[in-house]
C-alpha positions in Angstrom: -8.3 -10.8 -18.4 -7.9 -12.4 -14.9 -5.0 -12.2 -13.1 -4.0 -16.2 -11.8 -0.7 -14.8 -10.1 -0.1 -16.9 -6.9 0.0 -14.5 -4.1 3.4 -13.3 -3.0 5.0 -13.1 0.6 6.3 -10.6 2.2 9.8 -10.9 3.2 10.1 -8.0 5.2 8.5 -10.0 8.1 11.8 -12.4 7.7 14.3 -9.3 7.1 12.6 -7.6 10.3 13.0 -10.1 12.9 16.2 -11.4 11.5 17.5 -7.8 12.2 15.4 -7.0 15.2 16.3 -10.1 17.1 19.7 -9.3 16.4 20.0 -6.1 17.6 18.3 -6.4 20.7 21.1 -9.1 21.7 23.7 -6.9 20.9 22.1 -3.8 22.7 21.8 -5.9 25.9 25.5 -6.0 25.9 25.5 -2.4 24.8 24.1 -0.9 27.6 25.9 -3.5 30.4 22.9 -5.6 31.0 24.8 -8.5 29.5 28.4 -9.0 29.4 30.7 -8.4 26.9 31.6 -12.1 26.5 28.4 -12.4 24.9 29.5 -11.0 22.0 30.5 -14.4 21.0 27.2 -15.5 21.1 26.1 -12.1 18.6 28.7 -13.0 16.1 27.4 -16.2 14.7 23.5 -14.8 15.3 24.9 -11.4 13.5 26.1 -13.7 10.2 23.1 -15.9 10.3 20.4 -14.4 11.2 20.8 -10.7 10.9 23.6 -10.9 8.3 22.5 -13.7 5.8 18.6 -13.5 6.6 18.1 -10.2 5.6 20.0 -10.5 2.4 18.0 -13.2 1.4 15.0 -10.9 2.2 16.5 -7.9 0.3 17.2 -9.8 -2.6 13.5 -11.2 -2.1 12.3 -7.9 -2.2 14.4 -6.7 -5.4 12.0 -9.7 -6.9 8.9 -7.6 -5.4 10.4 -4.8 -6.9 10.5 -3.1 -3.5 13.1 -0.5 -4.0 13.0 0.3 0.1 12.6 -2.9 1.4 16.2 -4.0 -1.3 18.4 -1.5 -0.2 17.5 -1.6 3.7 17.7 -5.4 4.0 20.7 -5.8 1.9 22.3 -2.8 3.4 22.0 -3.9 6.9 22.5 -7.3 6.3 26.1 -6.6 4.8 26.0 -4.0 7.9 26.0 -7.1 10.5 28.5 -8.9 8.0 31.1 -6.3 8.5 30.3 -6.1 12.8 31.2 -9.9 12.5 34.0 -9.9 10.3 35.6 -7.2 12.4 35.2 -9.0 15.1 36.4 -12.3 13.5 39.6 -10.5 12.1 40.7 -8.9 15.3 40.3 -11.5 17.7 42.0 -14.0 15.0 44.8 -11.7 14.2 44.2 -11.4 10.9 43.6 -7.6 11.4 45.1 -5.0 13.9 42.8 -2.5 14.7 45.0 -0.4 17.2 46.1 1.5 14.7 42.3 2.3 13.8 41.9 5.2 16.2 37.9 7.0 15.3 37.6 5.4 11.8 34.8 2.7 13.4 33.3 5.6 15.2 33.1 7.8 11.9 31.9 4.3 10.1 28.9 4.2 12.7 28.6 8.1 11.8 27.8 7.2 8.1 25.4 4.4 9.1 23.5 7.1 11.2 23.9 9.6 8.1 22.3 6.5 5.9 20.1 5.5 8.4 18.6 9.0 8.4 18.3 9.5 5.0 16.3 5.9 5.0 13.7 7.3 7.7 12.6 10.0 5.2 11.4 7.4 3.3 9.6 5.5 5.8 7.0 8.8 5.9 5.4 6.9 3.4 5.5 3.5 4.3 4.0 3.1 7.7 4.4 4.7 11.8 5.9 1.1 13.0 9.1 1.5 9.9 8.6 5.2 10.8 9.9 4.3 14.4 12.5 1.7 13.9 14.5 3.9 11.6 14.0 6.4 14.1 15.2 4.9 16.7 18.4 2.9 14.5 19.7 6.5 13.3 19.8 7.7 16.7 21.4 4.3 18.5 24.3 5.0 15.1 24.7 8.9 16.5 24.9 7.8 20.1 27.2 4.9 19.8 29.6 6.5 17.1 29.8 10.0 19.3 30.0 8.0 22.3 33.0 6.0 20.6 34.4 8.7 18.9 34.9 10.8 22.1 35.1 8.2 24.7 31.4 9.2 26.1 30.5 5.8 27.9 27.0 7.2 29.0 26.5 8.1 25.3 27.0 4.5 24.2 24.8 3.3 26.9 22.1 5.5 25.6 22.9 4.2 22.6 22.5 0.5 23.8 19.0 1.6 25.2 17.5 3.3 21.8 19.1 0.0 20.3 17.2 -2.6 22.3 14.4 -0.2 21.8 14.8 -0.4 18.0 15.3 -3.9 17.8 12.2 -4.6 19.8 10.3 -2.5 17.0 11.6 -4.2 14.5 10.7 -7.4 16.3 7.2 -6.2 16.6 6.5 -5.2 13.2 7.8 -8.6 12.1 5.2 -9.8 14.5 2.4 -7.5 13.2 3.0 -8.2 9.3 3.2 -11.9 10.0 -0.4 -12.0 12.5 -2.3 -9.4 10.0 -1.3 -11.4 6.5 -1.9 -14.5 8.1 -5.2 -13.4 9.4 -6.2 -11.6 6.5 -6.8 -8.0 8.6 -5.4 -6.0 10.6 -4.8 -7.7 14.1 -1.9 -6.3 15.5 -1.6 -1.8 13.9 1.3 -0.7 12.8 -0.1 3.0 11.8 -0.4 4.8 9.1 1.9 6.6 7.2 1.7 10.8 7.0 -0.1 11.7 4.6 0.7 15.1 2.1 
């Protein structure tokens, strides 16, 4: 029996970018390259494009059945919801966050501890996943320790690894859109370690 299935694309090219791009806007203004005031230019690009985009691709990839690609993209894309919706909400009065004290610090902890766990499981994907996680659960340890004990060199650091994550991700959307389109591999993105 032939299989007639059209082809199917892979949304992790769109989840990728939408996140990479993203991030590396934000980490400009994380390690003082750009100013603070630009974070009114990340909000809207953090609801749609790293927010909403990559929801869309992690519910695409729940179609795939991509159990990795589901979690990440959805994860993250509510994870840009929330950085916008904080912002929102305490520059609109709607929320106080005085009061907060370390609990954002300790809430970019836990994105480092998922983060982390989420790496293990790029071992088996490919080295260009491999490194963005790498890099992301790092930029999450820097910039919640740096927050958490007023370190501003720390979330500088973390701003760096960020703009060097981002600019992974933004190159592995690059490489899975150039090698499907051509058919081969054009652009690597390494393979994963083999057991």
């Amino acid at each position: 029996m032939t299989d007639n299935a059209a082809p199917v694309a892979n949304p992790a090219a769109l989840g990728l970018i939408g996140f990479g791009m993203t991030t590396v806007i934000l980490s400009l203004i994380n390690t003082g390259v750009l100013s603070s005031g630009g974070l009114n230019v990340v909000i809207p690009l953090a609801i749609a494009f790293g927010g909403s985009i990559q929801i869309l691709a992690g519910m695409l990839e729940y179609k795939n059945g991509n159990t990795f690609g589901m979690v990440a993209f959805l994860s993250y894309g509510a994870f840009w919801w929330w950085f916008a919706l904080l912002f929102i909400l305490s520059n609109t009065g709607a929320t106080n966050l005085k009061d907060a004290g370390s609990t954002i610090a300790v809430t970019l902890l836990a994105w480092g501890v998922f983060t982390l766990y989420m790496w293990v499981s790029t071992f088996r994907i490919n080295r260009a996943l491999q490194y963005v996680f790498l890099t992301l659960w790092i930029t999450f340890f820097l910039l919640g320790f740096g927050d958490l004990f007023g370190i501003t060199i720390l979330s500088h650091l973390g701003g760096w690894f960020g703009l060097l994550c981002g600019l992974l991700a933004c190159y592995t959307s690059f490489a899975i859109v150039t090698n499907e389109t051509a058919g081969k591999t054009v652009i690597p993105v390494g393979p994963y370690l083999s057991t």
